[in-house]
Each structure stands twice: as structure tokens, then as C-alpha cells.
ROTORMI-573143 format. One record per residue (C-alpha): residue number from 0; residue in one letter; x, y negated, z. Coordinates in pm, 1 decimal. Layout:
BEGIN
+-----+------+----------+----------+----------+
: pos : code :       px :       py :       pz :
+-----+------+----------+----------+----------+
: NUM :    A :        X :        Y :        Z :
...
+-----+------+----------+----------+----------+
***
This chain:
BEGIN
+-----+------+----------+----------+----------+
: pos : code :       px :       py :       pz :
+-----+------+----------+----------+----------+
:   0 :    X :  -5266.8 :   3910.6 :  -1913.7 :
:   1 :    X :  -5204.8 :   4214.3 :  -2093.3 :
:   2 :    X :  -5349.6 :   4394.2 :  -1805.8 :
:   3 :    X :  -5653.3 :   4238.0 :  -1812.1 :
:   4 :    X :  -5714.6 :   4287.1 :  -2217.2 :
:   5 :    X :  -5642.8 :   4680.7 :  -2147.9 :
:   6 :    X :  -5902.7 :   4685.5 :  -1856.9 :
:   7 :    X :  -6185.3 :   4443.5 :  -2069.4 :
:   8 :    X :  -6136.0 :   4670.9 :  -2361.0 :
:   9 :    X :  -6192.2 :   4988.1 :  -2182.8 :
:  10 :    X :  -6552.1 :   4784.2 :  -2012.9 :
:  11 :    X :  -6629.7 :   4699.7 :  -2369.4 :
:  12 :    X :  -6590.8 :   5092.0 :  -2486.1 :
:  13 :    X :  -6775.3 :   5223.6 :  -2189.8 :
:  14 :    X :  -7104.2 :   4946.5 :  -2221.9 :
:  15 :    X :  -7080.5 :   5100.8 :  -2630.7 :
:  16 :    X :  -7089.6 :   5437.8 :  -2497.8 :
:  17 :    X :  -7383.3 :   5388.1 :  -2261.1 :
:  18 :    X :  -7612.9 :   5209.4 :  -2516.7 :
:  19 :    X :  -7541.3 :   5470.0 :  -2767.2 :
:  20 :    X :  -7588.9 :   5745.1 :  -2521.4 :
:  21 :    X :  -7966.7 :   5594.0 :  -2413.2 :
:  22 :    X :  -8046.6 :   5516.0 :  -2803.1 :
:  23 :    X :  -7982.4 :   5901.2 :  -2901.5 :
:  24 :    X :  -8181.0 :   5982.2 :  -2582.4 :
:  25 :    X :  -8473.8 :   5853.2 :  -2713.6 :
:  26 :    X :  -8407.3 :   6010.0 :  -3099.0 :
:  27 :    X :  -8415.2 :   6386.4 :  -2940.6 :
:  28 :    X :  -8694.9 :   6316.1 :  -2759.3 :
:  29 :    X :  -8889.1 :   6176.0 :  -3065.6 :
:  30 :    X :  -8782.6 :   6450.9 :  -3271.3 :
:  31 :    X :  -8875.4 :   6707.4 :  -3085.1 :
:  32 :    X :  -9169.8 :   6520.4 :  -3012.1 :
:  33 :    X :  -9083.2 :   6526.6 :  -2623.7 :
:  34 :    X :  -9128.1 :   6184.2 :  -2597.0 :
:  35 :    X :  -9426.5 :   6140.2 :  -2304.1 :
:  36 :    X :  -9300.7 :   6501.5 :  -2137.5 :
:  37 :    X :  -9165.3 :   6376.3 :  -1783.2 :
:  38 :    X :  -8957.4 :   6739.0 :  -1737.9 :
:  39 :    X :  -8777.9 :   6676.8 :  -2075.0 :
:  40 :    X :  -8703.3 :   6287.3 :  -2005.8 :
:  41 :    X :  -8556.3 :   6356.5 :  -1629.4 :
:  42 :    X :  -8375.9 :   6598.7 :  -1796.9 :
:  43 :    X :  -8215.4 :   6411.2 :  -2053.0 :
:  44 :    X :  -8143.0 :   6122.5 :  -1821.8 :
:  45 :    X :  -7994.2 :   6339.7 :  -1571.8 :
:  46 :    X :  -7747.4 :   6508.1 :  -1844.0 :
:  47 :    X :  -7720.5 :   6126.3 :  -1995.9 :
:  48 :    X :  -7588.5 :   6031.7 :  -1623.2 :
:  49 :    X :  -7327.0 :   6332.4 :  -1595.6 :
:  50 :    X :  -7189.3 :   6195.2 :  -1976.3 :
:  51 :    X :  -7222.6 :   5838.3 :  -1812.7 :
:  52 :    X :  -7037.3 :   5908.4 :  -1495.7 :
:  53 :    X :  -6811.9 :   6148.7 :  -1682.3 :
:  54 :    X :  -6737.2 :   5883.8 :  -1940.5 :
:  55 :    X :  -6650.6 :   5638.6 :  -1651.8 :
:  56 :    X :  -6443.0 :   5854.9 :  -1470.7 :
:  57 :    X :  -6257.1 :   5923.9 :  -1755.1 :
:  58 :    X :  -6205.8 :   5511.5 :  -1863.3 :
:  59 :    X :  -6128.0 :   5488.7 :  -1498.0 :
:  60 :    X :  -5841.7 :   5763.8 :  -1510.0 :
:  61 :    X :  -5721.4 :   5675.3 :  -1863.0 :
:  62 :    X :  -5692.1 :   5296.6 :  -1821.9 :
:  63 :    X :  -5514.0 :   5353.1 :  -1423.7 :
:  64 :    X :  -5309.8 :   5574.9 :  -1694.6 :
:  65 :    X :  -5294.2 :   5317.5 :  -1962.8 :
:  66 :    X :  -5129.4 :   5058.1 :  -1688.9 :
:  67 :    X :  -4925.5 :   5253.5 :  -1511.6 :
:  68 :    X :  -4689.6 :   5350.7 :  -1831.3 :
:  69 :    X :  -4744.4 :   4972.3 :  -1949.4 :
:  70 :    X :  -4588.1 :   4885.3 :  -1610.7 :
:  71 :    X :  -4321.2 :   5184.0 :  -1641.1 :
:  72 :    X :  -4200.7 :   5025.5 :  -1990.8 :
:  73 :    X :  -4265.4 :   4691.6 :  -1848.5 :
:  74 :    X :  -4027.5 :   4755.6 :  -1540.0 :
:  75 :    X :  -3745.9 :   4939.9 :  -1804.9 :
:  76 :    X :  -3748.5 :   4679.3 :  -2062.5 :
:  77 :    X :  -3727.0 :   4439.1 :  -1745.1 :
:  78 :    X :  -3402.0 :   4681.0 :  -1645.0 :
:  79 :    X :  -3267.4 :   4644.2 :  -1979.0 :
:  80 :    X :  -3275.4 :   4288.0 :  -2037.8 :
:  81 :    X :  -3136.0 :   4237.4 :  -1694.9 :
:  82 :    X :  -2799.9 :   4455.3 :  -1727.7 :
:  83 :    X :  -2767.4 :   4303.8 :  -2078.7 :
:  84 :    X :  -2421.1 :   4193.3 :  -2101.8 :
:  85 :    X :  -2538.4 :   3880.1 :  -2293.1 :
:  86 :    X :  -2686.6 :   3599.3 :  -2110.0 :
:  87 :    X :  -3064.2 :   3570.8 :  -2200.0 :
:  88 :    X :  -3310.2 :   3253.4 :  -2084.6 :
:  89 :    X :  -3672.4 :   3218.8 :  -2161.5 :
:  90 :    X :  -3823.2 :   2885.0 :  -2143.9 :
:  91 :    X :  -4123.8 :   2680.1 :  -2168.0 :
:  92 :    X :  -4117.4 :   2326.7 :  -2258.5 :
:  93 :    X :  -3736.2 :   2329.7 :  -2220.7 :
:  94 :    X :  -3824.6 :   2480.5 :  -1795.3 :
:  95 :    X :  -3599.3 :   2779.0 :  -1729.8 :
:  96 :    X :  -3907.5 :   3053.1 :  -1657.2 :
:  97 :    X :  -3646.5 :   3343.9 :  -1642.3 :
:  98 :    X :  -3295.0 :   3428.5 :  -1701.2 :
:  99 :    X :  -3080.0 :   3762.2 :  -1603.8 :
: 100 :    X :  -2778.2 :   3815.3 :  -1455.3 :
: 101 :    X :  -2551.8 :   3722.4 :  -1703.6 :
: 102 :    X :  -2718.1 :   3390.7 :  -1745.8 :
: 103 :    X :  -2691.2 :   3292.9 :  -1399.3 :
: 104 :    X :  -2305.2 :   3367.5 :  -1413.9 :
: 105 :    X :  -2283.8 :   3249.0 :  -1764.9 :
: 106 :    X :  -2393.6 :   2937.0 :  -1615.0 :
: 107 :    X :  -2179.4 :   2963.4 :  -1289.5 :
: 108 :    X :  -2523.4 :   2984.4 :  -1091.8 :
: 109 :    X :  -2493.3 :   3202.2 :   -736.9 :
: 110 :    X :  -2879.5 :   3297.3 :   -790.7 :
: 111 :    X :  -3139.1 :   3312.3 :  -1051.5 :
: 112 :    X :  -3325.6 :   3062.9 :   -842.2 :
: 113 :    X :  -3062.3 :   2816.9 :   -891.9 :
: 114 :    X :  -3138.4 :   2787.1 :  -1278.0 :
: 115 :    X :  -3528.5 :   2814.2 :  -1250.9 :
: 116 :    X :  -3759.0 :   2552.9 :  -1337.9 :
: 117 :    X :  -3480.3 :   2347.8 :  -1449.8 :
: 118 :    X :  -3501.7 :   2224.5 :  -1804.4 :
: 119 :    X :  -3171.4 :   2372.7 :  -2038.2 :
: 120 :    X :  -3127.3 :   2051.7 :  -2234.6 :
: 121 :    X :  -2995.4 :   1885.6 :  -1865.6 :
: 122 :    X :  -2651.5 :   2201.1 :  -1920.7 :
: 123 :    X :  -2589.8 :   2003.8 :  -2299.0 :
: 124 :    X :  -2341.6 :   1775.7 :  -2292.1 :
: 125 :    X :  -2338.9 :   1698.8 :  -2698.0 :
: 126 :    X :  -2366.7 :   1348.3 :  -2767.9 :
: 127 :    X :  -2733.6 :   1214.3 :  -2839.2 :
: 128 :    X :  -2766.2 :   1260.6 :  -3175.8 :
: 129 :    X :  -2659.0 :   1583.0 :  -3147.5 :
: 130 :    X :  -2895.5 :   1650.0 :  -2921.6 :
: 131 :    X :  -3131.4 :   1469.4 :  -3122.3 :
: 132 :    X :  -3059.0 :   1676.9 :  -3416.6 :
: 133 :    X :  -3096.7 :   2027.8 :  -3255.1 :
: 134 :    X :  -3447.9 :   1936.5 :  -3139.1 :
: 135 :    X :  -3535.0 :   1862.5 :  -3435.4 :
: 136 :    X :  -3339.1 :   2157.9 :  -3614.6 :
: 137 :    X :  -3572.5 :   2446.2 :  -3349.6 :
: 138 :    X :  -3934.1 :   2182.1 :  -3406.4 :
: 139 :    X :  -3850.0 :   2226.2 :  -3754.7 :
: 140 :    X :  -3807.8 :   2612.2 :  -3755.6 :
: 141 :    X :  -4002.7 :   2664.5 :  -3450.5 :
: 142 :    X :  -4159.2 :   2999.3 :  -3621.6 :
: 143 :    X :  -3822.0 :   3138.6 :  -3750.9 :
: 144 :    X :  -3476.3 :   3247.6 :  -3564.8 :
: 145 :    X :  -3254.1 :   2939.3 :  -3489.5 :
: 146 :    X :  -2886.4 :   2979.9 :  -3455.0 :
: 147 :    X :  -2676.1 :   2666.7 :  -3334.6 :
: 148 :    X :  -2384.6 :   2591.6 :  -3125.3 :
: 149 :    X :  -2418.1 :   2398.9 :  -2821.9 :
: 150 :    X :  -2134.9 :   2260.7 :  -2534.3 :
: 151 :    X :  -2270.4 :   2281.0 :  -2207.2 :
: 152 :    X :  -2158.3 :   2202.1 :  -1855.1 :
: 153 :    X :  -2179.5 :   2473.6 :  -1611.9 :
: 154 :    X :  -2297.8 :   2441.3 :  -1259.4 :
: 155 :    X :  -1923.8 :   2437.2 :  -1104.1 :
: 156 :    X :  -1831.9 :   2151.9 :  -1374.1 :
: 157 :    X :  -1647.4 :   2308.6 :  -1617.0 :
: 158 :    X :  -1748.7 :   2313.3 :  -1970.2 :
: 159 :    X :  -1811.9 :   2597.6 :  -2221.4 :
: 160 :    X :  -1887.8 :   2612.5 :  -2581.6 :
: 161 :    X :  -2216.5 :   2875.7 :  -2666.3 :
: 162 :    X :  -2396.9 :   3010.9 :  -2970.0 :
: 163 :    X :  -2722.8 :   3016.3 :  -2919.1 :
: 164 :    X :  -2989.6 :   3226.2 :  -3103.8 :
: 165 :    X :  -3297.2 :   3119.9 :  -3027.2 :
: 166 :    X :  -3671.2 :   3255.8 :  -3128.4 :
: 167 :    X :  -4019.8 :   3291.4 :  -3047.8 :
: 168 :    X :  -4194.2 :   3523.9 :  -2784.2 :
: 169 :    X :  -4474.6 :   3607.9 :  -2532.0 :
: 170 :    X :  -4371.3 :   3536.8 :  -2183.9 :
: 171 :    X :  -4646.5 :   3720.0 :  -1933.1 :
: 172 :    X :  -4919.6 :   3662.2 :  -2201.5 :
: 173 :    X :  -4800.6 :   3295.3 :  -2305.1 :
: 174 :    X :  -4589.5 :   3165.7 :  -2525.1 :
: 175 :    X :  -4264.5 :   3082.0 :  -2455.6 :
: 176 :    X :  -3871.8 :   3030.9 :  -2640.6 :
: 177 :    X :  -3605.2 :   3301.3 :  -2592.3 :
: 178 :    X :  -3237.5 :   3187.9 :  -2618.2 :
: 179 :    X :  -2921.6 :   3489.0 :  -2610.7 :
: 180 :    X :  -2608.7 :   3321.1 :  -2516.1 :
: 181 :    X :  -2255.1 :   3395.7 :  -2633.8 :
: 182 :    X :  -1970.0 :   3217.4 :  -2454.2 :
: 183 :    X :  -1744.4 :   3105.6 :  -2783.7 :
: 184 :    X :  -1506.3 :   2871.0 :  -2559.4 :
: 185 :    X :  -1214.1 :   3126.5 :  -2641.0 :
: 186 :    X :  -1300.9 :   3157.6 :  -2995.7 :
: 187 :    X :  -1321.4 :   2765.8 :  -3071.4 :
: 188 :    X :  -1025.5 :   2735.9 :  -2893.6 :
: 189 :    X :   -832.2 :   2970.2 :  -3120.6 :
: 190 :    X :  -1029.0 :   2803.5 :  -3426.1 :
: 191 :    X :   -871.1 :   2475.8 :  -3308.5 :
: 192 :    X :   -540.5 :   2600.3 :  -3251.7 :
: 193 :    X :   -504.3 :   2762.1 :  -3618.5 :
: 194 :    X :   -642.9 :   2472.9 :  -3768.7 :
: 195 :    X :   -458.0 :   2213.0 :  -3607.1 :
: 196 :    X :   -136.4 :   2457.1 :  -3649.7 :
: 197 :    X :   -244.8 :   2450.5 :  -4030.4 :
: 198 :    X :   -294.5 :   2071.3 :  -4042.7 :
: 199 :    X :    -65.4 :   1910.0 :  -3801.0 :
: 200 :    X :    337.5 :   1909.8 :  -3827.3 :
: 201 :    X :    463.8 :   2088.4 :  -3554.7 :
: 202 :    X :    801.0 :   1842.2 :  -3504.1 :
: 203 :    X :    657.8 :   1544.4 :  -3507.6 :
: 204 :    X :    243.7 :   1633.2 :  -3449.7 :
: 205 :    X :    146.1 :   1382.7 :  -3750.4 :
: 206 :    X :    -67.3 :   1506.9 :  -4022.2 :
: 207 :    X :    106.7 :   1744.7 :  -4251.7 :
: 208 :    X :    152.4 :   1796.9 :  -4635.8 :
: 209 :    X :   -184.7 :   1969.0 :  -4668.6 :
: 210 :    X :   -390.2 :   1777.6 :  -4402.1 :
: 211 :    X :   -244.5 :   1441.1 :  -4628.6 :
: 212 :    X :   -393.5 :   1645.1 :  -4975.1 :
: 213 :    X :   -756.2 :   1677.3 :  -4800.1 :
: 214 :    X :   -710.3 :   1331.9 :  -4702.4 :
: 215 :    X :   -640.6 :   1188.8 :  -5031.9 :
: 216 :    X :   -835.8 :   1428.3 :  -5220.5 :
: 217 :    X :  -1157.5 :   1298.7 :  -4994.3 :
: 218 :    X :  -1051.9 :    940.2 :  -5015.4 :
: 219 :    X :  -1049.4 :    970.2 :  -5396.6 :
: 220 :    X :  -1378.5 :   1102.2 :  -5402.7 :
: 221 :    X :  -1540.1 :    850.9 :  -5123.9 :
: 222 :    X :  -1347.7 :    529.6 :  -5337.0 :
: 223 :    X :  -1522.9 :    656.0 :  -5682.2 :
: 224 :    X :  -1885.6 :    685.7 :  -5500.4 :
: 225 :    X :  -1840.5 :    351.8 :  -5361.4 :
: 226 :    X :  -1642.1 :    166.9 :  -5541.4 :
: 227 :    X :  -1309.9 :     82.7 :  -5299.5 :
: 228 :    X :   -958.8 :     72.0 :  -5319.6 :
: 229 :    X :   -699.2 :    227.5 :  -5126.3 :
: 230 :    X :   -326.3 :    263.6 :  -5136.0 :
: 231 :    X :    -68.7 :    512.8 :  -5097.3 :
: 232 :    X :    259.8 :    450.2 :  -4954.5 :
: 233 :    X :    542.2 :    710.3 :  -5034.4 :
: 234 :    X :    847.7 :    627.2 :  -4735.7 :
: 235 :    X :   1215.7 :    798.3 :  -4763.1 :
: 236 :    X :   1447.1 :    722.9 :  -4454.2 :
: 237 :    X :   1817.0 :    563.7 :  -4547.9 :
: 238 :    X :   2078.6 :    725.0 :  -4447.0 :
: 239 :    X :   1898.5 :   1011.0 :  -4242.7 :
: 240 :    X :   2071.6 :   1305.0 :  -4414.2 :
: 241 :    X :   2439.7 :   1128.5 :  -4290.5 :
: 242 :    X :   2267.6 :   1147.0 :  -3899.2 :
: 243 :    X :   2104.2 :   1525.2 :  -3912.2 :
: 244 :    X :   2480.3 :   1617.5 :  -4140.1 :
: 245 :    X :   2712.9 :   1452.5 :  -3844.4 :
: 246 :    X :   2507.2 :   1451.0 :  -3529.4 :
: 247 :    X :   2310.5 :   1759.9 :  -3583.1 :
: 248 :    X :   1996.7 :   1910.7 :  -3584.4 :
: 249 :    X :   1872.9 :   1819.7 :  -3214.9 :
: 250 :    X :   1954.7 :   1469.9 :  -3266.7 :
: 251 :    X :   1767.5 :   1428.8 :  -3663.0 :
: 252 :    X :   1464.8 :   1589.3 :  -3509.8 :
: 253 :    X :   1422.8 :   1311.9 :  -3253.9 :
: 254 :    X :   1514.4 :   1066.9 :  -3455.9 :
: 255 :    X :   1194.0 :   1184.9 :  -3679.1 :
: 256 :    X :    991.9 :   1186.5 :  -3389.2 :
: 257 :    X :   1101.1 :    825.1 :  -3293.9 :
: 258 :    X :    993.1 :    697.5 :  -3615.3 :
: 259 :    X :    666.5 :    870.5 :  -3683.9 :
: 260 :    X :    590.6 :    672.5 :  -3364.0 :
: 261 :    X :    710.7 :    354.8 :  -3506.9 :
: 262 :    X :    503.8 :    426.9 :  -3848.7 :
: 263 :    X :    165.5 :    463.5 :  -3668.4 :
: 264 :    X :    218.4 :    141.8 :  -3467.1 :
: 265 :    X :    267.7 :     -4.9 :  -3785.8 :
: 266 :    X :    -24.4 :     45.2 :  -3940.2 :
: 267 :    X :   -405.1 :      4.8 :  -3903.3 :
: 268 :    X :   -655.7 :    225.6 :  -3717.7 :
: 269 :    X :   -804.4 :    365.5 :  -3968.1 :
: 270 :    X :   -480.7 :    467.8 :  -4188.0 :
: 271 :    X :   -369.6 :    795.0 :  -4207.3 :
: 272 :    X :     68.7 :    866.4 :  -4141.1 :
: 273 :    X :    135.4 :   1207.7 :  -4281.0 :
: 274 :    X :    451.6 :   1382.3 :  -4254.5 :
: 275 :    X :    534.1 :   1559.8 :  -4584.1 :
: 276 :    X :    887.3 :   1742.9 :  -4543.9 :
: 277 :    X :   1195.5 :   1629.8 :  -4391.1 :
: 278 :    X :   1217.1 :   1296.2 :  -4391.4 :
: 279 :    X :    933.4 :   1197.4 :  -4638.0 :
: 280 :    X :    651.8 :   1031.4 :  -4516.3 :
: 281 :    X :    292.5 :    919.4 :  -4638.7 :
: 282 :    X :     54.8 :    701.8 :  -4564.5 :
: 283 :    X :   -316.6 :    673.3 :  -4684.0 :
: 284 :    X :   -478.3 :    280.1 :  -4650.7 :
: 285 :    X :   -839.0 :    319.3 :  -4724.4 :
: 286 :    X :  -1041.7 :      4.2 :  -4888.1 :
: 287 :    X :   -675.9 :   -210.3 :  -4884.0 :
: 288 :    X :   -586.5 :   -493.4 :  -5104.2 :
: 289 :    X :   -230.4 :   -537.6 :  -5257.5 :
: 290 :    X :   -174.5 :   -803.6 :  -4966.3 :
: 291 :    X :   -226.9 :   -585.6 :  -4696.9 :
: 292 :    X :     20.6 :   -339.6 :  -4840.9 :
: 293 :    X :    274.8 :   -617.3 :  -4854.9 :
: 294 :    X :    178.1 :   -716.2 :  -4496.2 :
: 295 :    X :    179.0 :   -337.8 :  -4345.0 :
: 296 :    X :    534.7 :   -253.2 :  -4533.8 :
: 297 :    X :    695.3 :   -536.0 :  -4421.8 :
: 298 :    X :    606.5 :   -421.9 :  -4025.2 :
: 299 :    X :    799.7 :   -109.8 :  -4124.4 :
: 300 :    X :   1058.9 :   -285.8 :  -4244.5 :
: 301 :    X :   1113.2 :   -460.8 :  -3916.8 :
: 302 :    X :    999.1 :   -214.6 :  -3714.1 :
: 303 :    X :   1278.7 :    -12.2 :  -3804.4 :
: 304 :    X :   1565.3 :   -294.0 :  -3826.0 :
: 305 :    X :   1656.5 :   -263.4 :  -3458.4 :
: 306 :    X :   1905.7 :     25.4 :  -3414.4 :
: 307 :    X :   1746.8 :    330.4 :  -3215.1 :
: 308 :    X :   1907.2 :    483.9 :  -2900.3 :
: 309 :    X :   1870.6 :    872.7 :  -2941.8 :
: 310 :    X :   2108.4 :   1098.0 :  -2677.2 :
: 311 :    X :   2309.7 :    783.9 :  -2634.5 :
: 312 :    X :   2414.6 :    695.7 :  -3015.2 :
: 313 :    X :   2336.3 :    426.7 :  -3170.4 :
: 314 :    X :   2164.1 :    520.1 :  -3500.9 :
: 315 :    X :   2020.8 :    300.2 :  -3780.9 :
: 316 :    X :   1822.6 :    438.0 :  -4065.7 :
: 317 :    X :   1595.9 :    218.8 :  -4280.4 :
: 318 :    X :   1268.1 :    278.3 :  -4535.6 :
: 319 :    X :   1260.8 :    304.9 :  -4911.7 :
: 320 :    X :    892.7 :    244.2 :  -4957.6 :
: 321 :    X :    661.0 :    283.9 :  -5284.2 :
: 322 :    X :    355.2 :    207.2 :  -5330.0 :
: 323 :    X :     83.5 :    300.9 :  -5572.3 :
: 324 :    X :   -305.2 :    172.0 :  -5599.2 :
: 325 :    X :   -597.2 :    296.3 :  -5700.9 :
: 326 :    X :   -721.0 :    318.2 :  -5959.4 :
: 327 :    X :   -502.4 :     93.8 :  -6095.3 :
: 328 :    X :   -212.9 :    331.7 :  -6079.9 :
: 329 :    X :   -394.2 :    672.6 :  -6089.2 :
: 330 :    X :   -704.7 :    789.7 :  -6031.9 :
: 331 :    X :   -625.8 :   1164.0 :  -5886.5 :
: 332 :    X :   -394.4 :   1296.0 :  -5643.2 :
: 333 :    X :   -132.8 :   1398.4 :  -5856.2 :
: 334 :    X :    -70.2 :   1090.8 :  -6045.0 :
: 335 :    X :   -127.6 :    857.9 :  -5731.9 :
: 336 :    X :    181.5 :   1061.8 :  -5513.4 :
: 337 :    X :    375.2 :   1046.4 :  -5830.6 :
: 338 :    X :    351.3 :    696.9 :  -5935.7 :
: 339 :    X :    493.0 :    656.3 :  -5542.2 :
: 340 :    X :    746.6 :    863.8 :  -5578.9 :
: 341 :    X :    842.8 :    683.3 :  -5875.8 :
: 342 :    X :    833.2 :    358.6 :  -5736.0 :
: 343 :    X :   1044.9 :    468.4 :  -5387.8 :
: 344 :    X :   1304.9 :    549.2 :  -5606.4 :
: 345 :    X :   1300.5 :    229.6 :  -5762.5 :
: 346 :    X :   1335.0 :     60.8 :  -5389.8 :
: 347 :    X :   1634.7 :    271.0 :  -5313.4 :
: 348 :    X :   1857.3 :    175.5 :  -5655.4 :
: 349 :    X :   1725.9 :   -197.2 :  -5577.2 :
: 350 :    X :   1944.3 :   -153.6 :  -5269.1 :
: 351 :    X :   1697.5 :     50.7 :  -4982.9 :
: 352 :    X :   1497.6 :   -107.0 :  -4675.6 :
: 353 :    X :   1249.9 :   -237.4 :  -4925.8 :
: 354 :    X :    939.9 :   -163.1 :  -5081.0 :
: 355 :    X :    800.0 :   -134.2 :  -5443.9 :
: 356 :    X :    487.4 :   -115.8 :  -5625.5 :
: 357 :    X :    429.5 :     37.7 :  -5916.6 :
: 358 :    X :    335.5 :   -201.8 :  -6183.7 :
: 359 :    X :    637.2 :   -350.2 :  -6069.3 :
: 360 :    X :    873.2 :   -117.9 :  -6187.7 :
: 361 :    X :    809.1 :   -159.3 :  -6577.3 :
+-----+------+----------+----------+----------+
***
């Protein structure tokens, strides 16, 4: 295409050239009033032919000149792109028109022909609305550079996370979408394993003291928006400092394990068992009545009535629960754990293995 633009406007100089070359022909010869002499006119279309033939030997050289350094750069930039170490794809209507090496291994392709013609959004395995939402996101923005993150399923079936910056272009004289890919699998994989390292406690793999602050924190602001309550439970084991003191370390450790298992078959799907430090526990109940506090406490009550079996001992512990309610009790983080607190202290001088609410302490 580009070709053909360099040759037509070379055609269009040399046809301007030409008809100005005949109109001044005719000026000399009317101004040295020559026009009629036969000598002077073969003349001056003989030297008019030389400039002609000249002139189009010249265009000829000069545009053969033109394309042969257009296909020089061409053929380098071609190079370049190829031995780029990040995987590059050009597209057309979603159709794979090119892609260099590192694409096709990016892609676990064995040939460029392997990805070719086949549409990119096929490699995404985000869910639908993801999907949905990314076409939407580069329609949108179809002018501008898009960066998004995509998961996509290679051609040997394993799966790897990219970053995609994606923009505009001319593809051979058309245009066409350019994507550079950077693998990020090893990167989100780190991400995940500092986050969940900074979120999740490492004995027991339950939520822990901060992940329960975001939690509640969000739940606060999600009850005021839409007017729900929720409940906070604050649980101390019985008689758990007597089993880490006498059996040791090894053996308190499972026995926390054992019943952070028993607290999340206690409660619902959507509640939220948080580990806060030793043998404290939390739970969150989103959009929960005073009833089905009662009814979930009780379950841990009697969950944890049978004696457990850890290293063969036979170990008993039971809960101290309290329990405080927004917003009757509090209506921020602070207040709402303290009230609990309060009120798991009161279960333990009542006698332990019980629960408490707040307003019931006063």
C-alpha cells in the first residue's frame, strides 16, 4: 500500500512537470515572437523531450530509490520486532495477522502458523464478564493505549497470567490492534503469596488479626449504606493455657488447628472465623439477627463438648463467647471488639462454656 502511494505520487509529479514544461514552451515562443517559426518549435520540443525523458528517468531512479530504503527499514524494523524479547501480536477483528517469536513461545506455539488467523479472545480464560468488560474497556478507548491484565491458556494447557498493552496501528496499509505481552504469572504469584502471608495465620490458615480489621471495617461501612445488622463474636478457649503449659507447644498448636476447624463448621457460609492471637478467636456474621447468634454459639458450644484426641491425650477445652451487635452495641470497630471483649469476660466469671451478649451484662 505504501508502495503504491510512493509510486502514484511520483506519476502525479511527473504529469505536473510535463504540463508545465509544454505551457512555458509556448510563453518563450510568444515572447520572442517565435511562435509560427517551425526551426524554433522543433527545437523547443526536442529540448522539452530531453527535460521530459530526463525528468522520467530521474522519477524512475529516485522512486526504485525511494522503495528500496522503504523496504531496507521495512525489513529492519521487521528484524527488530521479531528478536524483541517481548511477545508482540497484531490483530484484526480479534484474527492473529502476525506475531514474533516470542509470541509463539509465549503462547507455547511450535510455529507462527500455529497462532495465525486464530482469534486471541479463544487463549482468555477470564470468566464472561470479564471478558465482557475488557471489550468494552479497548471499544471504549479504542483511540488511546489500553493496559489490562488478562489469564490465558497456552497451547500445551497450562495457564499464564499477562499484561497486555494494547494500541492502535497500520498493519500493511490497514488498520489493525497491536498487543505487547508480559508474562506476570511469577509476579502474581509472589503478590498472592505476600498477601495471603499478610492476611492469613500461618498456624492455623484462618483469617488473621488484620484480614478480621478489613473485614469489619468493610462490613461497617456496607451495614450503614444499606441498612443491616451484623454481629461479632469474641471466643476465648477454657483451659487452653493448662494444655500448651503441661503438654507443650506441639500439642497446643494442634489443638488450635483442631478447633479453628470445628469453628468454621459451625458457622454459616458467608461468616468470616478469624484468628486473632493465641487462643482468641473472631467471628464476623453479616445481616444476623440476635437469634441466629444464639443458634450459631450454641453449635460451638457442642461442637466442642466432646473431648478431642490430639497425639493420643485426651484433651477438653471449652468457649467463653461474647457477643456484641450492631449498631446497637457500637457502631465502629473499636467499640464493637470491645463491647465483646467485655462481654467474654462476663461468660467466663458466669462459669465458662457459655456465651454473653452485651446488653446483657448491665
Amino acid at each position: 500500500m505504501k508502495k503504491f502511494k510512493i509510486r502514484m505520487k511520483l506519476i502525479f509529479i511527473l504529469i505536473t512537470c510535463m504540463s508545465l514544461i509544454n505551457i512555458f514552451d509556448e510563453k518563450i515562443l510568444l515572447f520572442f515572437h517565435l511562435k509560427g517559426d517551425g526551426l524554433w518549435e522543433v527545437l523547443l520540443d526536442t529540448g522539452s523531450s530531453f527535460v521530459v525523458l530526463t525528468s522520467v528517468l530521474w522519477a524512475f531512479l529516485l522512486g526504485k530509490k525511494i522503495i528500496l530504503n522503504y523496504k531496507e527499514k521495512e525489513k529492519h524494523y521487521r528484524n527488530l520486532i521479531d528478536l524483541s524479547p517481548e511477545a508482540i501480536f497484531v490483530h484484526r477483528n480479534g484474527n492473529i495477522i502476525f506475531t514474533n517469536k516470542a509470541g509463539v513461545t509465549l503462547l507455547g506455539a511450535n510455529s507462527v502458523d500455529d497462532l495465525l488467523h486464530h482469534n486471541w479472545k479463544n487463549y482468555i480464560q477470564s470468566s464472561s464478564s470479564d471478558l465482557y468488560h475488557l471489550r468494552e474497556k479497548v471499544k471504549h478507548y479504542n483511540r488511546e493505549i489500553v493496559t489490562f491484565q488478562i489469564r490465558v491458556e497456552r497451547l500445551d494447557g497450562q495457564f499464564i497470567d499477562l499484561e497486555v498493552t494494547s494500541t492502535n496501528i497500520e498493519y500493511d496499509g490497514l488498520p489493525a490492534r497491536e498487543f505487547i505481552a508480559r508474562d506476570i504469572t511469577f509476579r502474581k504469584k509472589q503478590e498472592s503469596m505476600i498477601k495471603k502471608l499478610a492476611y492469613q495465620d500461618t498456624l492455623t490458615g484462618l483469617p488473621n488479626r488484620r484480614a478480621f480489621l478489613d473485614n469489619l471495617e468493610q462490613l461497617i461501612k456496607d451495614s450503614k449504606k444499606n441498612n443491616y445488622n451484623f454481629a461479632v463474636f469474641f471466643i476465648d478457649l477454657d483451659g487452653f493455657k493448662k494444655v500448651n503449659d503441661s503438654l507443650g507447644h506441639d500439642t497446643g498448636d494442634e489443638l488450635l488447628k483442631r478447633v479453628s476447624a470445628l469453628l468454621e463448621s459451625c458457622v454459616r457460609e458467608h461468616d468470616i472465623v478469624a484468628r486473632l492471637a493465641g487462643d482468641e478467636f473472631t467471628i464476623l456474621l453479616p445481616e444476623s439477627t440476635k437469634q441466629d447468634c444464639s443458634l450459631i454459639a450454641k453449635r460451638i458450644i457442642s461442637s466442642l463438648d466432646p473431648p478431642l484426641y490430639i497425639m493420643g491425650k485426651e484433651i477438653h477445652v471449652t468457649p467463653s463467647i461474647g457477643i456484641s451487635l450492631y449498631p446497637q452495641n457500637g457502631e465502629d470497630a473499636t467499640t464493637l471488639i470491645k463491647k465483646a471483649d467485655e462481654a467474654m469476660y462476663q461468660a467466663k466469671n458466669n462459669g465458662k462454656n457459655s456465651y454473653q451478649f452485651v446488653e446483657e451484662i448491665f
